[in-house]
N, C-alpha and C positions, 0 to 999 in steps of 0.2 A: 504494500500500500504506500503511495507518494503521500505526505502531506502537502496542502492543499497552500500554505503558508511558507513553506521551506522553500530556500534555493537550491538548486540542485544544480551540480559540476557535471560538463558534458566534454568529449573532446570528439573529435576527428581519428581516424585507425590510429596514423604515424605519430599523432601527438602534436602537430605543429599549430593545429588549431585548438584552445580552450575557451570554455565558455562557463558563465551560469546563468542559468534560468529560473525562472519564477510561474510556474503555470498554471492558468485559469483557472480552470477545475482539476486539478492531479489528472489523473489518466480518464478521467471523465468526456475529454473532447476526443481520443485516439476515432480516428473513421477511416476506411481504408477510401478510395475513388478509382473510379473508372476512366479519369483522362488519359491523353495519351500519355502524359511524363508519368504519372501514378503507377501508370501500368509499369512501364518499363523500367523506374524504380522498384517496386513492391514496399513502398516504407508504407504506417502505419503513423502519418503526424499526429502531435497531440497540440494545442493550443497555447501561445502563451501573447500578453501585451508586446509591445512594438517595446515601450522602455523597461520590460522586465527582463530582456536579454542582452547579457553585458560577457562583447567578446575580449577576454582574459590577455590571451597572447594569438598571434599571429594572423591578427586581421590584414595583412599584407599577403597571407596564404591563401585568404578566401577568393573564388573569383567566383561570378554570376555568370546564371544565364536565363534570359529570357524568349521566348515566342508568342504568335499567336498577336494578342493583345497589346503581349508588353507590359503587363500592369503588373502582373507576379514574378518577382525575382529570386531565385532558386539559387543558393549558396553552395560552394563546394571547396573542401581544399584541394586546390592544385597538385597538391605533394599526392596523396594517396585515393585522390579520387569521390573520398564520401561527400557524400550529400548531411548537411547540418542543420540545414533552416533553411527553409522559402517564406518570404512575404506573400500571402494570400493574396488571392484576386477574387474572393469573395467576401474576403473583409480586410483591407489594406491596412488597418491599423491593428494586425494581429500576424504573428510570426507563426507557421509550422515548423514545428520541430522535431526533428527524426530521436522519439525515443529510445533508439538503440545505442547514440552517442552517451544516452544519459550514466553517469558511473553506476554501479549496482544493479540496472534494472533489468527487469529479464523481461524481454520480451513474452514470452511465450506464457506469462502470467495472467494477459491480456486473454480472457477466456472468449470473449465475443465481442467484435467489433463492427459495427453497421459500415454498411458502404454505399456509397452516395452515385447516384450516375453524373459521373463528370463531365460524359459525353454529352450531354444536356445542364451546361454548366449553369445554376440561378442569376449569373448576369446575364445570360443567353435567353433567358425563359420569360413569357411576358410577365410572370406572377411574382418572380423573381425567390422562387422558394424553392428549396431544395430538394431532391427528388433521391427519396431514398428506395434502392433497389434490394437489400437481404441486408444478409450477416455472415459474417467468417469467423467461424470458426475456432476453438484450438481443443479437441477433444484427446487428453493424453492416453497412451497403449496403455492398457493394463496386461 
């Protein structure tokens, strides 16, 4: 369980990028999406403000990338390739953050996570609301 209050330290594979973060709801926001970056990443963001993300060391390792719109900018280090944080484009003044950077966390703790059709993005839609399509999943072997 994340407290909902805590910052929590995240880094990058190589280490060149650190962070801490401060998130919305603890793992309350995690959604998987269906666009095309989501896909081809597979992360699970979780949610945090635009000023509760304070990058530590090697913000000169970070570099961006955007399509599409332009409006979401999708962080990564240069050195080892992860993905860290995107600026949303469904809500600009909120950062996604790849909770697997996070220290400690285990992904796989995450027992069910909604997934949203990105392909039908809520800026794209005339209602402008979010189009949720299931859930994934994490059912361990016994």
């Amino acid at each position: 369980m994340v407290d909902q209050a805590q910052k929590l330290n995240g880094s990058c594979h190589c280490g060149a990028v650190t962070f801490t973060v401060k998130l919305v709801d603890g793992m309350n926001t995690a959604r998987r999406c269906t666009c095309s970056m989501c896909l081809r990443r597979g992360v699970i963001p979780v949610s945090a403000k635009l000023d509760e993300l304070e990058i530590l060391t090697g913000s000169e390792s970070l570099t961006s990338y955007q399509f599409g719109t332009k409006t979401a900018k999708h962080y990564f280090c240069r050195q080892c390739g992860i993905y860290t944080h995107h600026q949303r484009r469904s809500n600009p003044q909120q950062y996604g953050i790849n909770p697997a950077c996070l220290e400690g966390f285990d992904l796989f703790s995450l027992q069910e996570v909604p997934i949203l059709d990105g392909t039908q993005h809520p800026k794209d839609n005339a209602d402008g609301q979010i189009k949720w399509i299931g859930n994934l999943k994490h059912v361990p072997k016994t």
